[in-house]
C-alpha positions in Angstrom: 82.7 88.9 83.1 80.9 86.7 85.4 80.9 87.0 89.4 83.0 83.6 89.8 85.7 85.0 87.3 85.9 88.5 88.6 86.2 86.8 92.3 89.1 84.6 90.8 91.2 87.2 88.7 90.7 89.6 92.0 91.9 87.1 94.3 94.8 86.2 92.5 95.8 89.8 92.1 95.3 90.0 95.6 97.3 86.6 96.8 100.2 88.1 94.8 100.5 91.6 96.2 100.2 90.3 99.7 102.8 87.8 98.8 105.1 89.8 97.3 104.9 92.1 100.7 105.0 89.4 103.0 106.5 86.3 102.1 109.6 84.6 100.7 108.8 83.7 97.4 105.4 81.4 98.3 102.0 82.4 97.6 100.1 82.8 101.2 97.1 80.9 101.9 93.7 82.0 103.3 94.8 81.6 106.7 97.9 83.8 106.6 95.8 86.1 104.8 93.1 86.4 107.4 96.1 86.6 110.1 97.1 90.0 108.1 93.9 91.3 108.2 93.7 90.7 111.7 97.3 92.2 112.5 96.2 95.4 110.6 92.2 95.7 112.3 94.3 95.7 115.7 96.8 98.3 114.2 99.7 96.4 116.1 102.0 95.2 113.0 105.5 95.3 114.5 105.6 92.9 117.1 105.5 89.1 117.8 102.4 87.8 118.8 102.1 84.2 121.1 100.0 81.3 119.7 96.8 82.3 121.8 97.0 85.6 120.3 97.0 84.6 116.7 94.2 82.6 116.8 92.9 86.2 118.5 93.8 88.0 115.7 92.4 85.6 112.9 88.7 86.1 115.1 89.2 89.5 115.0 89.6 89.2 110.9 87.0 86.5 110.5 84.8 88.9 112.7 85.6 92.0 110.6 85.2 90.2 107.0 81.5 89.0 107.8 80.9 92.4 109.8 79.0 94.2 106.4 77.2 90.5 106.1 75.4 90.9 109.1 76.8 87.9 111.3 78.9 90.2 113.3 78.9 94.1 114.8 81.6 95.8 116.4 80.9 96.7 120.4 83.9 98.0 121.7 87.9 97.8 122.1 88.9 96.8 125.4 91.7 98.5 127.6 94.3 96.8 125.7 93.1 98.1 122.4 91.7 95.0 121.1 88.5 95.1 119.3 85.5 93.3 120.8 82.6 91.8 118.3 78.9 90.8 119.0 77.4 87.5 117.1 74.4 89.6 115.1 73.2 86.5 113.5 74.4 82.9 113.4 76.8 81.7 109.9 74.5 79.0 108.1 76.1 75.0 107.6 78.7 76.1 105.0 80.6 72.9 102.9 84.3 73.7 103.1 84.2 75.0 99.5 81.3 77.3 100.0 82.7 78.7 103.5 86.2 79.1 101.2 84.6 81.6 98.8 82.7 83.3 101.3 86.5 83.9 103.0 87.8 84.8 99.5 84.6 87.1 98.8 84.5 88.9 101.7 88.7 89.2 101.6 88.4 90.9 98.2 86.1 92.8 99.3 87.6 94.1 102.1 90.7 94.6 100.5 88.5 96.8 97.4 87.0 98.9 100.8 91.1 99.6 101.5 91.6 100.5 97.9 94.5 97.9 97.9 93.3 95.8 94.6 90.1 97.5 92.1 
């Protein structure tokens, strides 16, 4: 099986687990995705979060996903107990489609790490 289809058939395994568990019937998109991940890296899941602090928690996601490619490293959690990331090394120019499968890539992966999908 090539890499493309195994990143596909995962990914769809994954959009559908995570949909079943947290929405009504639609399929999430990357962005709600990434917001999950966040939620769960800050360990904060039941409470409401303002605008400013979404946005917060999708950095912290984005941040943890390219962690193990070497663009980010964890420094610290502040007082608050949010976690606190240091740019390693700049992302490249990405086209939409190639910084979408490095999302998707690194989501799968992630969620493999968690044992959530195989």
């Amino acid at each position: 099986m090539s890499r493309d289809t195994q990143l596909k058939e995962r990914w769809e395994q994954l959009v559908t687990i995570l949909s079943d568990q947290f929405s009504q019937g639609e399929d999430l998109d990357l962005d709600a995705i990434i917001y999950l991940i966040g939620v769960q890296e800050l360990g904060k899941v039941h409470r409401e979060y303002k605008k400013d602090e979404k946005l917060n928690l999708m950095h912290i996601a984005i941040c943890r996903l390219l962690e193990p490619y070497g663009f980010y490293e964890f420094e610290y959690f502040d007082e608050e107990g949010w976690p606190h990331f240091s740019v390693k090394e700049e992302l490249p120019p990405l086209k939409a489609g190639e910084q979408s499968v490095l999302m998707k890539e690194a989501i799968v992966n992630y969620f493999l790490e968690k044992e959530l999908i195989d």
